[in-house]
N, C-alpha and C positions, 0 to 999 in steps of 0.2 A: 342888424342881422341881414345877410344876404341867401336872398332866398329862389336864386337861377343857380342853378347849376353851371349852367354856362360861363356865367361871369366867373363864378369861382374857380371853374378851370379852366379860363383864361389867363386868370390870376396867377395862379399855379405855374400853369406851363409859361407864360414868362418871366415869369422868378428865377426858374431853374436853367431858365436858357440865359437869363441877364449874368448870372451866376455861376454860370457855368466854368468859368476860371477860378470861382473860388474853390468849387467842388473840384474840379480839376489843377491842383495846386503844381503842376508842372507837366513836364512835356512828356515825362515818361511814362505819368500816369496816365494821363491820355491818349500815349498810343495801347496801350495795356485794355482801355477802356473798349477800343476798336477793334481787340480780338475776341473771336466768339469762344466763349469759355465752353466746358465740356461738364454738363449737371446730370446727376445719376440718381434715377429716384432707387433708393435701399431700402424702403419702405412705404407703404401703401396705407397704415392705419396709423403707423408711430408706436405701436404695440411691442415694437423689440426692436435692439439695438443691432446694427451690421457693422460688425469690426472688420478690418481690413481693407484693403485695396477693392480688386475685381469679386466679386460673387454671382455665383446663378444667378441669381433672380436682378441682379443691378440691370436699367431699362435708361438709354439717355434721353433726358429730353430738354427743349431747349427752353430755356427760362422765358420768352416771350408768350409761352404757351402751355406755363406749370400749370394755370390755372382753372385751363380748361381740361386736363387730364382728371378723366375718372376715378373715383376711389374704390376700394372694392364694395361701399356700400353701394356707388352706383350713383354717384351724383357728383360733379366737379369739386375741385380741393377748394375748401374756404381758406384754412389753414395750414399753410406752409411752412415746414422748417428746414432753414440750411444749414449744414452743418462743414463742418471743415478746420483742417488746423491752423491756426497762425498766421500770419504774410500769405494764405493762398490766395487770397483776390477776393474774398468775400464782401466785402466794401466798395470793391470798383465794379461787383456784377451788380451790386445796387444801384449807382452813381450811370451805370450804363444803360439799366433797367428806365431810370428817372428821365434818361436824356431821350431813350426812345421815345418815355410818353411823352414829355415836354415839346418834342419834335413831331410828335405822329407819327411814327415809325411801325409803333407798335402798341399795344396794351391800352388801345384805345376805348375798350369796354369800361373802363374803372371810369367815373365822374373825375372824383378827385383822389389823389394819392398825395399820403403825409407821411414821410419818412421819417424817424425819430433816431436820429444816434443817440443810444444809450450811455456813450460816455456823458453828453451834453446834459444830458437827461438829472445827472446826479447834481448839476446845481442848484434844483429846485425838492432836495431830498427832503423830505417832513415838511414843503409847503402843499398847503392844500389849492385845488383847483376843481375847476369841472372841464370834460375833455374838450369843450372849446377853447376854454380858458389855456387851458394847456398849449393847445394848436397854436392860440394866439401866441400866447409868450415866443415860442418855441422857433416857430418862423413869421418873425416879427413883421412879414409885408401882408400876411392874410389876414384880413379882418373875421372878427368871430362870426361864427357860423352854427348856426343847426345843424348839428353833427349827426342826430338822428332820422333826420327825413327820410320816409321811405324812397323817395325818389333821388334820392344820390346811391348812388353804386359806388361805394366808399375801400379805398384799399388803407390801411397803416401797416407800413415797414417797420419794425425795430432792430436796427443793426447793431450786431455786438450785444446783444443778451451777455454775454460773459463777463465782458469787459464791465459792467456795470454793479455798484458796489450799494443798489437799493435791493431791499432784503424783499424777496417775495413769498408768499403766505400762501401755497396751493392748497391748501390743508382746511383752512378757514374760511379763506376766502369762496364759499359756496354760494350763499345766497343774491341774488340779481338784485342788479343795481341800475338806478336811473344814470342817464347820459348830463342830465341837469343839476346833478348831486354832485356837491363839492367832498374832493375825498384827497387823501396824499395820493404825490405823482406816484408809490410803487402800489399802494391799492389802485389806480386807477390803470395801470397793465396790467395788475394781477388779474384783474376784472376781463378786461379787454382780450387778454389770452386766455381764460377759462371760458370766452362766448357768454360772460355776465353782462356787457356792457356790448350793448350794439351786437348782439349774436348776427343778422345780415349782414355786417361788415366782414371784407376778405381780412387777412394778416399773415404777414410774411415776416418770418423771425430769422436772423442769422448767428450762427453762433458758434461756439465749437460741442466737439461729441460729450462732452462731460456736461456741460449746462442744458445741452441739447435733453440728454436722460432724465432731469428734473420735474423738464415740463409732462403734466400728464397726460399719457398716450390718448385716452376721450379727446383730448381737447386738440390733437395735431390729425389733419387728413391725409397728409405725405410726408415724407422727409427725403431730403433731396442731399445730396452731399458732391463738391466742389472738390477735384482730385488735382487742380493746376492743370499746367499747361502740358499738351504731348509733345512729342520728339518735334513735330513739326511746325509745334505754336512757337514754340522757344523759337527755332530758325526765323519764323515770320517776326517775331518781336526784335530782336536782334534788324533783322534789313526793316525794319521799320523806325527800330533807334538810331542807327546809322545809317543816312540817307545815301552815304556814297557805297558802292554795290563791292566795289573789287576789297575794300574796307571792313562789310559787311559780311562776306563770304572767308574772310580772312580771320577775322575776330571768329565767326561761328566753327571754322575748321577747328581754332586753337582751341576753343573750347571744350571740342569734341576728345581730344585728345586728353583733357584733365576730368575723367570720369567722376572724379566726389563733384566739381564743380558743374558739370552738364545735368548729372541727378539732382541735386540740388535748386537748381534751376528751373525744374518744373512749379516751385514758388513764384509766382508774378514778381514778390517782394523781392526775392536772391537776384530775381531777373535784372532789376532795377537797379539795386546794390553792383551788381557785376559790371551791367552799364555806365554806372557811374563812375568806377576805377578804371576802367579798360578804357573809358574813352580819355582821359588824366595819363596813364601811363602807355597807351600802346606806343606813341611815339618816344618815346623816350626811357624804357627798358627794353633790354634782350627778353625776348619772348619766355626762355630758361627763370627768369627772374622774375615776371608777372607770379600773382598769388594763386596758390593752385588746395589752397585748405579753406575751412570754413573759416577759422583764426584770423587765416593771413587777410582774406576777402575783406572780414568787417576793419581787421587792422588799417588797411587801405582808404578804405571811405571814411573812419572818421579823420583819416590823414585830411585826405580831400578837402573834409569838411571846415577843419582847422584851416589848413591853407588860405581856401575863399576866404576865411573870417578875417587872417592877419592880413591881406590885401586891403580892408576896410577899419579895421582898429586895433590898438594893442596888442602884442603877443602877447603880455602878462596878461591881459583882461584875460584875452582868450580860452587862455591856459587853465587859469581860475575859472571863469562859467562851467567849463568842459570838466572840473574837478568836480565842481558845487554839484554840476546833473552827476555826475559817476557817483558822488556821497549820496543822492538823491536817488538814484535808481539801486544800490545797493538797501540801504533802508525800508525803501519800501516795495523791493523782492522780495525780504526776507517774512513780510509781512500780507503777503499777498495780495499787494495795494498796486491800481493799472491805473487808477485814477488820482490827482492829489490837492488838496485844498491848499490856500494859500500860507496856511501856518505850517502844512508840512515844507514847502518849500521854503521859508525862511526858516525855519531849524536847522537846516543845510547850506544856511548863508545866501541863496537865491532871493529874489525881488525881481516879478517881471513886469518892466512898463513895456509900454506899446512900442519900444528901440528894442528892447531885446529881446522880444519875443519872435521879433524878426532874424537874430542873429544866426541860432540854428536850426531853423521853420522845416528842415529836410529832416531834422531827429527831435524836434519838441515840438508843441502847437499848446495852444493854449484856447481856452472858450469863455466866452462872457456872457451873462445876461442879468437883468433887471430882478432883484425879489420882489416882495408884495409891499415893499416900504420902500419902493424906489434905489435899494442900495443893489451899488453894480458888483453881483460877486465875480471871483473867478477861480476856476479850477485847469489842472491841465494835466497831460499825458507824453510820452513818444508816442510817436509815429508810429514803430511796430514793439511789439514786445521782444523780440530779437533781439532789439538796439538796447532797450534796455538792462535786460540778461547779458549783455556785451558790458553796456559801462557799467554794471555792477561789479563785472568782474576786472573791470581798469580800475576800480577803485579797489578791490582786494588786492592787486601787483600793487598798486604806485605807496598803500600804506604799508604794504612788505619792504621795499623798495627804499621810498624816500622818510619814512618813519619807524624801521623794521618793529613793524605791529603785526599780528596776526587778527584780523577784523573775524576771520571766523568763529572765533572763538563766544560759546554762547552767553559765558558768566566769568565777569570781570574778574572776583575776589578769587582766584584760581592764584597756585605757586605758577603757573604756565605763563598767567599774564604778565607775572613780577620780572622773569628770566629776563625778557629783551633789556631791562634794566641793566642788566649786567654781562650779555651776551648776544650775541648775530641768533634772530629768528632763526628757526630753520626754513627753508624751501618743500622740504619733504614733510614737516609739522602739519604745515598751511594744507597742502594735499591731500595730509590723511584727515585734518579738522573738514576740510571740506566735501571730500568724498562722505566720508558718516553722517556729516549734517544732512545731505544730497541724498543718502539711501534713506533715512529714516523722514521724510518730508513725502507726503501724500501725490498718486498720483506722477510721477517724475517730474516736477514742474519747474525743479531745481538743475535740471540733468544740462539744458543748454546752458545754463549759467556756468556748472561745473568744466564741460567741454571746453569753454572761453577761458575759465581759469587755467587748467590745465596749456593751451596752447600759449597764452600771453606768457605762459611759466620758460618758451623757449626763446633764448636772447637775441635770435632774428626778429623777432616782432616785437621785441623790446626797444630794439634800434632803430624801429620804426617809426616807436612812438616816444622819440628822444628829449622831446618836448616835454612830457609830460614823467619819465622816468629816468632823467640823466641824473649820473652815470645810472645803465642797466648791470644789473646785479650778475654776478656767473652762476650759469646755476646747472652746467652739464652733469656736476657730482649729484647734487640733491636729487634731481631729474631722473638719474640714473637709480638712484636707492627708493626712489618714488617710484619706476617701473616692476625692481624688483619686489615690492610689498605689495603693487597690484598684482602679478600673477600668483606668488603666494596666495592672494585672496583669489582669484581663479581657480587655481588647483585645491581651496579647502570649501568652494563654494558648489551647493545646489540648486540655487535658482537663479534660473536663466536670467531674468530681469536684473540682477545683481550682475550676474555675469556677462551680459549685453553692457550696462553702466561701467565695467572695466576695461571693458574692448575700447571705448571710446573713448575712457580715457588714455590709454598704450596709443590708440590713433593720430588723436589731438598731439601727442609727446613726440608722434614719426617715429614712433618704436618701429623698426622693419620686421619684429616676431611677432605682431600682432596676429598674421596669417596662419603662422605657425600653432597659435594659440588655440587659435579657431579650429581649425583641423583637426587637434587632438580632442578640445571639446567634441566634437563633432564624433571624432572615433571612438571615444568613451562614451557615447550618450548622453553626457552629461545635459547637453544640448540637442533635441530629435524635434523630428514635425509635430509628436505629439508634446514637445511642451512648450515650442513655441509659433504664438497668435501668428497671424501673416504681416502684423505691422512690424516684431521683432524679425520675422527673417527680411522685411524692409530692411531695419536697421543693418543688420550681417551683410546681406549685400554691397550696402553702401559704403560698409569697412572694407572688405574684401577689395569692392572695384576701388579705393581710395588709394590702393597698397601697388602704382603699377609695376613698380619691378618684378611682383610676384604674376601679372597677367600674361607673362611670356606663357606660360605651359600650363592649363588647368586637369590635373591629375584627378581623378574622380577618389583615387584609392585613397589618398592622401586625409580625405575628407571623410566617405563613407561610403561603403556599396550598396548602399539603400539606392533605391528607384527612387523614396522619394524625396530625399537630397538633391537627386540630380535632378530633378523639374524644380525643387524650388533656386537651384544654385544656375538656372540656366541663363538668367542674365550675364554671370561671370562668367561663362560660358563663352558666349555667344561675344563677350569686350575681349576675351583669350586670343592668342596666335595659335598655339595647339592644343589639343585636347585629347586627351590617355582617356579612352572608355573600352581597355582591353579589359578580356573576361568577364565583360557585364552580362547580365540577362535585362536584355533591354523588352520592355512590354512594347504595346503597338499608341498606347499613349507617350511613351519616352520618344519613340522612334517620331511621330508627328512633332512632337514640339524641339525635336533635335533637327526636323524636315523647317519647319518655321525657322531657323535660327541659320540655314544655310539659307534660305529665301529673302533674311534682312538685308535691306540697304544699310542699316549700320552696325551689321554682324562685320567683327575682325578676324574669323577664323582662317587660317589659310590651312592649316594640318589636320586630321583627322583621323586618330586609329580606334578602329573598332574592332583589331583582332580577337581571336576565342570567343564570341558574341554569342554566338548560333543566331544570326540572323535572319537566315533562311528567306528565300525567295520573296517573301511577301514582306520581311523587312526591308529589302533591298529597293521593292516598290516603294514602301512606303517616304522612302530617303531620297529616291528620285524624284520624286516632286519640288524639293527643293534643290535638289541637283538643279533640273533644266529648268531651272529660276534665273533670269537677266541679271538677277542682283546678286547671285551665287558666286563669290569669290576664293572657294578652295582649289587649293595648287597641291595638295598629297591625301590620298585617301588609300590605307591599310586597311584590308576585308581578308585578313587571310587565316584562314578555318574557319570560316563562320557558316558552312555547308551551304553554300550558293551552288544555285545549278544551273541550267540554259534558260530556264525563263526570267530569271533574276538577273544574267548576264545581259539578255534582252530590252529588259530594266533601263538596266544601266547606258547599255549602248544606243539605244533612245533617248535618253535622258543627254549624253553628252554632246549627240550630234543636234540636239537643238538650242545647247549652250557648251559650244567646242570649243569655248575661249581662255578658259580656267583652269581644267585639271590638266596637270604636269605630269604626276605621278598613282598610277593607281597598283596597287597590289591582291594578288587575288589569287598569293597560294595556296595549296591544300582547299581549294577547291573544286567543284566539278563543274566546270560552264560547260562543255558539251561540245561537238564540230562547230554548235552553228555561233555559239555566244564567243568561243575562241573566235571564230571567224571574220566577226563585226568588231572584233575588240583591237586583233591585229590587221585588221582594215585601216580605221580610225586610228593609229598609230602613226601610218602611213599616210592617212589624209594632210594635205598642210592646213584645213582648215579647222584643224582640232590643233589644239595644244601641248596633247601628251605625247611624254619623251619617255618615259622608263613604265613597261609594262609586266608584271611580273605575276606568270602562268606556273602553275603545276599541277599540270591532268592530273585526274587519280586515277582514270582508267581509259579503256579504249572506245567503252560506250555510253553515252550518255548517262545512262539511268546505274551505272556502279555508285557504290554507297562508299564514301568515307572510310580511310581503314586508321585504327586507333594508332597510330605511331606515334611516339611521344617527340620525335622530333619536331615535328610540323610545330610543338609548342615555344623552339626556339625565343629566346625575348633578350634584347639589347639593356648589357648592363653597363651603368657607370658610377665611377667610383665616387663619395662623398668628400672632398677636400677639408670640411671642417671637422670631420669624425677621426681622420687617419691620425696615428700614435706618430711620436716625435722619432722613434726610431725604428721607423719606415721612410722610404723614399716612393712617389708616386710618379709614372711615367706623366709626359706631357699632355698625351691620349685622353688619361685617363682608367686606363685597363690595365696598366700592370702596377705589382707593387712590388719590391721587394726588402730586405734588410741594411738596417743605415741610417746613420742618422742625420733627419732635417729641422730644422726650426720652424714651426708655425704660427701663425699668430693665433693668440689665447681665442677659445671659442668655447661655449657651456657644451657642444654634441662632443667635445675633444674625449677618447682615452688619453687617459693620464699616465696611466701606465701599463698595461699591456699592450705588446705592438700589436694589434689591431686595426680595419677601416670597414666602414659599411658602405650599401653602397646608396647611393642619392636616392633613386626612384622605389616606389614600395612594387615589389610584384605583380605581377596581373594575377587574376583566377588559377590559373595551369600555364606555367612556363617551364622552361628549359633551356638550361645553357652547359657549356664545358668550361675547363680551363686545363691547361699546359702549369705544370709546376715545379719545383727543383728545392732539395734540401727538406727543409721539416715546416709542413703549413698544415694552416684551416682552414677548411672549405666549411662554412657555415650558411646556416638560416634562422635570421633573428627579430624580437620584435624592435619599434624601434625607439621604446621604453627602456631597454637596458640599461646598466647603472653604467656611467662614464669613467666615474673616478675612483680610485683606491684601489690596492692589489688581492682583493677579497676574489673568490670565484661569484660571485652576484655580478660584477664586471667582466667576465672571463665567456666566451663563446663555449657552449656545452656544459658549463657547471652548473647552469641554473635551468628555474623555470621559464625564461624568456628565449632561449635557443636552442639550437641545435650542432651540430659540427660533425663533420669525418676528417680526421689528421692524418695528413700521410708524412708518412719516413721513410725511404726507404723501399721495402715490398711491405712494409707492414702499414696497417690500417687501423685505424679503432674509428668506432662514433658514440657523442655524448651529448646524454639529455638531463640534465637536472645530476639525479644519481643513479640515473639507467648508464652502464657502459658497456662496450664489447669489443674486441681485436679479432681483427680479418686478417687472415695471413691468405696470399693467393701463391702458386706456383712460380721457382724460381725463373724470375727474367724481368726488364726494367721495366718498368710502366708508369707512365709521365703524365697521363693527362686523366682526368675523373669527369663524370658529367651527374649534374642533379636535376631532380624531377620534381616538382612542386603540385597538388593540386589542391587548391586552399580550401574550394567547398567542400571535398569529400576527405580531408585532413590525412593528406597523401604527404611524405617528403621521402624521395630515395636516392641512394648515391650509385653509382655505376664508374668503373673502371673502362675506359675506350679502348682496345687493342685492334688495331687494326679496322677501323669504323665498324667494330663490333661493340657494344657493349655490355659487361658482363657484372652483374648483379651484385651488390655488397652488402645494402644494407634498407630497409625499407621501414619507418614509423610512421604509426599510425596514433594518429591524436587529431581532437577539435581543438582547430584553430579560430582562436577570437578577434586576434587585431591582425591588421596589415602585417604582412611580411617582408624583411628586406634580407639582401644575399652581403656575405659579412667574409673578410678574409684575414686569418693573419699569418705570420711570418718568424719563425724562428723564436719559437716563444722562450724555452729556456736554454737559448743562446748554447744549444748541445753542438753546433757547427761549425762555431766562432774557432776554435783551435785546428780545422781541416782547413780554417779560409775559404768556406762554401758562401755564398749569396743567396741563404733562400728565396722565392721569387712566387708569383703567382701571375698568370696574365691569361685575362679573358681570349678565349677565342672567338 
């Protein structure tokens, strides 16, 4: 027994430094280990659990110093828990933790520190020990020691509580126990973390939030949770993976640009993984062709991985290992096994000696130790759980594939199982066996697994993985019958968590409606802040920015005119080029965090309309702060009726002259800036050292302090037309804005009319708009939701028949407008009259039609109703073809 301190952590600290390449099993891990990660304490007793991201009360502090942070009882944490999901780095803050003490960096209080990975741990499961006994086994260079002397200031780490398949007993395990007392290795943590054994010893637990919850709050003094790396860690990891700069900066640009892949990223682990493909392919794909999904990413690296492997022996070995782990990790997913003894592995046809345990050491590792009768066991794991839920799901494709089997399948004696006997699997079977198995499995634990199925389901990543799935199967049709059963299940479903699990998978398939999906949830409620946690609107975000074709133009309306929509949707926001936030009532919380999002260095927005807002002077403040922000990159900002006066103008013109470099465009009709805010505004037009080119003024009066006067024009709003909505026998200008009679061919699309000439228009209204149109022969001027039925020649399809629109028709001098089975005919005085204008105000459930004569216009028609969803402005043309024998062209075209 060794009884200096000293010696023993002597001992210690050069074990962990001699070892330090072990612990450090490559170069990526160790530069990962050299960035200072970002720890949040979320709780102070352990007494309750913090879901989500950022909260109030979350306080950073840096791991070298958890321990001396006070609890609220008022005395430093003994016990620590980290909490955190998957790949975030929970492992390497340990292994960084160890090297400071080891080096004297840091945490030099503690005598000794014994780190215990709990995977390791399960070798010795039902053998008995006492905690030195343990220590010895455990890290085979330290001799046994008096674990309890009062004069060692003792820390034990246990990393990966979760991952660890020793069953712990909180419940029983009450009564104190000696340090000398031989007991099993899971009573002697249980002990250890209830403060039974050794109560003056510190302990630090890592884990995730579910295992986290078990331990009883008595027994935890903090909990600390690991959120990854920020916007600017990533960069730093990146120029520190790749040493060469111009390389570095190049690789981090591209990244930036593939939003699912830079989110994602804030995992150390994704970090690593992404590392490892990019630096394999940058030279040698078009930048277009690099992986830009979660799918494609991991598809890659086990490419990689393969690769390395047939540079050193057989391709068939290969091929076969990489099946035997994919049958092995499938297995024991199902089973909620992270650990595996030797017989599970040979059930799988696996056998690891000391050569192949080497061969894929970046996705499997394996652990040895001695039992009490000298026998060498061993157990082993992947690397991350990730990889595993990845080749679980390469063994679901390759036995669809090269066996057409459905592995999901939960009970063999099934007529299902007998079919492939006599007929091709289906693709869409597999999808829905797997989605149900996936929803009805505790916790989502299944869901990453699902994601991997779904994406390996598409035949680019099949061709990836040629090796292992030649020929890849077609599977566009399946795929396609697969997307449409999942929005069926969208549209018959109410819980969100069901409904989030569908989106990802429509993602994973590069469905482009996923967006679309989301929005209507959104507009239906189906989906609100109140019923989803902040980790689910995580997840929505992540679909959202994954979708970029859809980040050209973020529509508020589109989604929902909640306030609080638009602070949780402000990251897509802020990755947008334009943003439609007409007719909002923006609060002085919206307006700051829309202020942050102009002040980002890696906000994308360059457009901004905030018409109809009523933002009034002190909103105008509040958005100039982020205005004369250095990092403020908007080129067009729309403020017009938002009743801005001279002090607001003042605002503004402060704001631009101390970042004159950016706005292009500002607009600021139908408001009242005053002599003096006119004055600075068309200054700064004129100056060359501002920017803006098009300034657009319209006093409302002659003195400053005149008030706003209600004209319904100022509500003017730019329409366009929907190309996938408009009927086959319409013709649509190149514009955009006009339409008239005749017929064109389009390609099939689900928004199409089928059969009445009808088109809507793309964007949903703002709050209170107003536009005109110029028209000819017999049309609809309509206002519709954007629900309406598409197909068949029922009035449920028909503008004005039903409950989703509205219309005024003209022919002629005559008029009618139709609501459901509200109707009525306007006749006005004989003479021609061409052009009609409508009036919308959605809050106060306004729609009126007006006749233009002479830029008069004169009243026809005014309903009044609550309006519940988005509105879009809808036209059609010559409905029952009464003109066709005069050889008229009816016509309609925006003014």
């Amino acid at each position: 027994t060794t009884s200096s301190p000293a010696v023993l952590q002597s001992i210690l600290q050069n074990m962990f430094i001699s070892v330090k390449d072990d612990w450090l099993e490559n170069h990526d891990e160790e530069t990962l280990c050299y960035l200072d990660p970002e720890l949040f304490i979320t709780d102070e007793r352990g007494q309750h659990e913090v879901t989500g991201s950022e909260t109030e009360t979350s306080k950073l502090v840096n791991v070298s110093s958890m321990f001396q942070h006070l609890s609220r009882r008022g005395k430093s944490s003994r016990t620590v828990v980290t909490k955190g999901c998957a790949g975030i780095g929970k492992s390497f803050l340990v292994q960084q933790f160890m090297l400071d003490w080891a080096e004297k960096r840091f945490n030099q209080e503690f005598h000794l520190v014994f780190p215990l990975d709990a995977r390791r741990l399960c070798l010795w499961r039902g053998e008995r020990f006492t905690l030195a006994e343990l220590i010895h086994t455990d890290l085979q260079n330290v001799r046994e020691t008096s674990c309890d002397s009062s004069e060692f200031k003792l820390l034990f780490i246990i990393d990966g509580l979760d991952q660890n398949f020793l069953e712990f007993d909180f419940i029983s395990g009450t009564n104190k126990s000696n340090a000398r007392k031989s007991s099993r290795v899971e009573v002697l943590l249980t002990k250890l973390i209830m403060k039974k054994l050794l109560p003056a010893a510190h302990l630090w637990i890592t884990t995730q939030s579910e295992t986290a919850s078990q331990i009883p709050p008595e027994c935890v003094d903090m909990v600390t949770e690991l959120r990854g790396f920020s916007d600017l860690q990533k960069d730093e990891y990146f120029k520190k993976r790749f040493r060469d700069e111009p390389r570095a900066r190049e690789i981090i640009s591209h990244i930036k640009t593939l939003k699912m892949i830079h989110f994602l990223c804030r995992m150390p682990v994704f970090c690593w993984i992404t590392a490892v493909v990019l630096e394999n392919l940058w030279e040698t794909r078009e930048r277009g062709a690099l992986p830009s999904t979660l799918t494609e990413m991991y598809t890659e690296f086990l490419v990689v991985q393969i690769n390395h492997m047939k540079e050193k022996y057989e391709t068939g070995k290969c091929i076969m290992w990489i099946k035997s782990l994919a049958k092995l990790a499938f297995k024991q997913l199902l089973r909620d096994n992270t650990v595996f003894t030797e017989e599970d592995l040979r059930s799988c046809g696996l056998t690891v000696t000391s050569e192949r345990s080497e061969w894929f050491k970046e996705i499997f590792k394996t652990f040895s130790g001695k039992m009490s009768d000298n026998y060498q066991k061993m157990i082993s794991c992947f690397t991350q759980s990730s990889i595993q839920k990845f080749l679980a799901a390469v063994h679901v494709i390759t036995s669809l594939v090269s066996k057409n089997k459905n592995v999901m399948l939960e009970s063999w004696m099934t007529v299902e199982n007998w079919l492939p006997c006599f007929a091709r699997t289906s693709t869409t079977k597999l999808h829905k066996t797997a989605l149900k198995r996936t929803l009805k499995t505790p916790n989502g634990r299944l869901l990453l697994f699902l994601r991997f199925v779904m994406g390996l389901s598409l035949q680019t990543n099949q061709f990836l993985l040629h090796d292992l799935l030649a020929p890849a199967r077609s599977t566009s049709w399946s795929n396609q019958k697969t997307i449409k059963y999942m929005k069926r299940k969208i549209s018959e479903s109410t819980s969100p968590e069901r409904v989030l699990v569908l989106f990802l998978c429509l993602n994973e398939l590069r469905e482009d409606s996923v967006v679309e999906e989301i929005q209507m949830c959104l507009r239906s409620r189906c989906l609100s802040k109140d019923k989803l946690s902040p980790d689910q609107w995580s997840v929505l975000i992540l679909i959202l920015l994954s979708s970029e074709k859809h980040l050209d133009e973020f529509d508020l309306s589109k989604y929902s005119e909640s306030e609080e929509v638009l602070l949780q949707l402000m990251p897509v926001l802020e990755a947008s080029r334009k943003a439609l936030l007409t007719g909002c009532r923006l609060s002085e919380r919206s307006l700051e965090a829309l202020s942050l999002v102009l002040s980002s260095q890696s906000s994308n927005l360059r457009e901004l309309d905030l018409s109809n807002s009523d933002l009034q002077d002190s909103g105008v403040k509040l958005l100039s702060v982020g205005l004369q922000s250095p990092n403020c990159k908007l080129e067009s900002l729309r403020m017009s009726n938002c009743l801005v006066a001279e002090a607001g103008c003042d605002c503004l013109a402060s704001a631009l002259n101390a970042n004159p470099s950016h706005l292009r465009e500002l607009d600021l009709r139908h408001n009242n800036p005053g002599e003096s805010g006119m004055e600075q505004l068309v200054a700064g037009l004129e100056d060359p050292a501002w920017s803006l080119e098009t300034l657009r003024l319209d006093h409302s009066g002659e003195q400053p302090d005149v008030k706003l006067q209600p004209d319904i024009r100022k509500y003017t709003c730019e329409l366009e037309l929907d190309p996938n909505t408009i009927n086959q026998n319409l013709k649509m200008s190149q514009s955009r804005r006009k339409v008239c009679s005749g017929y064109h061919e389009y390609p099939d699309h689900f928004e199409r009319f089928d059969f009445w000439p009808q088109v809507l228009c793309k964007h949903a209204l703002p709050g209170r708009c107003y536009w005109e149109v110029k028209w000819k022969g017999l049309v609809e001027v309509a206002v519709s939701y954007r629900g309406i039925r598409r197909k068949g020649n029922t009035f449920k399809s028909l503008f004005g028949r039903n409950d989703k629109s509205w219309t005024l028709t003209c022919g002629l001098n005559r008029f009618g407008v139709f609501h459901d089975k509200e109707k009525k005919e306007i006749r006005l005085p004989s003479r021609v009259y061409d052009r009609v204008a409508v009036y919308v105000d959605h809050p106060a459930g306004i729609l009126s039609f007006y006749v233009v004569s002479f830029d008069t216009l004169i009243h026809l028609h005014t309903f009044h109703t609550t309006f519940t969803k988005p509105l879009y402005a809808g036209f059609g043309c010559d409905r029952d073809k009464a003109f066709d024998w005069l050889k008229i062209r009816s016509s309609v075209s925006i003014c």
